[in-house]
Each structure stands twice: as structure tokens, then as C-alpha cells.
C-alpha positions in Angstrom: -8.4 0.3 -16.7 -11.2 2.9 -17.4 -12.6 5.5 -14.6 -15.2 7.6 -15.2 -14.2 10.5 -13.1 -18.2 11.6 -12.8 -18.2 8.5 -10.7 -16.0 10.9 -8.5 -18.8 13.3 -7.5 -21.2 11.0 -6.7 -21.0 9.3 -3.2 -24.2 7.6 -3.4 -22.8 5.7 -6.8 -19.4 5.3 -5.1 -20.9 4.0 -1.8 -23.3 1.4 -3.9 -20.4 0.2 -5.5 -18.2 -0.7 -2.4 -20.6 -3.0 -0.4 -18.0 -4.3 1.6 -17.5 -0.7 3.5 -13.6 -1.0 2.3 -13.2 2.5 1.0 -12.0 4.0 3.8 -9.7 1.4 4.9 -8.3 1.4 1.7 -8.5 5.3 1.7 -6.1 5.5 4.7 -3.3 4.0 3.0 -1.4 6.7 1.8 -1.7 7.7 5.8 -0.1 4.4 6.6 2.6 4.7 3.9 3.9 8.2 5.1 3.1 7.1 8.9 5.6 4.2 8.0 8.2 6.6 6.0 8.2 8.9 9.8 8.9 5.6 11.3 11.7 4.0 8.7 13.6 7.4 9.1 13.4 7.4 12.7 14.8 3.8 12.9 17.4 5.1 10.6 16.8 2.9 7.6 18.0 5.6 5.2 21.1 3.7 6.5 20.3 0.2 4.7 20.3 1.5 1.1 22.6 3.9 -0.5 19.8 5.7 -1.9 18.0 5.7 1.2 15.0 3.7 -0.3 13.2 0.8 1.1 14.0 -2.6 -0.8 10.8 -3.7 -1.6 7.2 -2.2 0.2 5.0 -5.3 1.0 1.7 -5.1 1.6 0.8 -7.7 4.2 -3.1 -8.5 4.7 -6.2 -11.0 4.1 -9.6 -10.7 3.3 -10.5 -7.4 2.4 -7.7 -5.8 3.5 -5.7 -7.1 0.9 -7.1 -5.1 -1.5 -4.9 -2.2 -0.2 -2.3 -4.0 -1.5 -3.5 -3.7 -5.3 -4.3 -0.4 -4.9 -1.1 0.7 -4.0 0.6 -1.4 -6.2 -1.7 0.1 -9.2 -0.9 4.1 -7.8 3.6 3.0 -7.7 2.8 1.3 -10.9 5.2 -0.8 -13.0 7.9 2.8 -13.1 7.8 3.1 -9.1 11.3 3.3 -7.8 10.7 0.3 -5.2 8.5 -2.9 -5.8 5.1 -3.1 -4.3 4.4 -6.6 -3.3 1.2 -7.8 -2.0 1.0 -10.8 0.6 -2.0 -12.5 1.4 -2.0 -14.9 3.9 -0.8 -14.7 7.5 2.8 -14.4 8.4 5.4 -13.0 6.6 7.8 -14.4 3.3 11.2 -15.2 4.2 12.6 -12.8 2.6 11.2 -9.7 4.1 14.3 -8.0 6.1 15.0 -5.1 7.9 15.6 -2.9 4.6 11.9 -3.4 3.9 9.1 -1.8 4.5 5.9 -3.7 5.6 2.6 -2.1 5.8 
């Protein structure tokens, strides 16, 4: 994947690209991740995992709310120290537990 980062500078080009209006949904999802980090530590899930990591983040949405999901999943990239799983369809897998986090 390529970016031009003079794309970066130039709302007019970046809005003309994103004709769905997602950008700022998918723009607050570093504010749902920490948000959700508060939360997990409050619960006490630092408790599940010996290394006080999260089993797997999943990424629950449809439409265009599932794009959130790649973009995270790009940003952790293959080296991130907990999978990033995208799901999109109602509901939840099976195997999502109580050491997970679900955004």
C-alpha cells in the first residue's frame, strides 16, 4: 500500500475521496480502543492474561462501519502483540470470551 502524504494536507482531496462521510467514524477509533483499555482495566481484565493483554481485539460491525475494523487491523499490523479480527455480520463468534476485547 502506497500513501501520498500530500494527500494529507488537503481536505478538499481527502473529503472527495471518502463519499460515504466514514472518516470520522473511522477517525474515532483509536478513542474507542483506549476508551475500551479504561474499561478492561477497570473490570480487572489485567487478571485473565499473565501479561495483562487482551486475547484477541475483534472488531464487530456492518456496513461501513466495518471498515474500522481493517483499519485497525492495518495500524496493529501482522507484528501486533494481540490479533485484530474483524467481524462483519451481526452477533458475535463463539468464541469471543471474557479475555477479549470487543470494539
Amino acid at each position: 500500500m502506497y500513501l501520498d502524504e500530500a494527500i494529507l494536507d488537503d481536505t478538499a482531496r481527502i473529503d472527495s475521496g471518502d463519499a460515504a462521510a466514514l472518516l470520522p467514524h473511522i477517525a474515532s477509533t483509536a478513542l474507542q480502543v483506549r476508551q475500551s483499555a479504561v474499561l478492561a482495566q477497570e473490570a480487572g481484565a489485567a487478571r485473565l492474561g499473565a501479561d495483562g493483554r487482551p486475547r484477541a481485539v475483534l472488531v464487530a460491525g456492518v456496513g461501513g462501519s466495518s471498515m474500522a475494523a481493517g483499519v485497525l487491523a492495518a495500524v496493529a499490523g501482522p507484528t501486533g502483540p494481540v490479533p485484530v479480527i474483524g467481524h462483519h455480520a451481526h452477533g458475535l463468534p463463539g468464541w469471543v470470551g471474557v479475555s477479549d476485547v470487543v470494539l
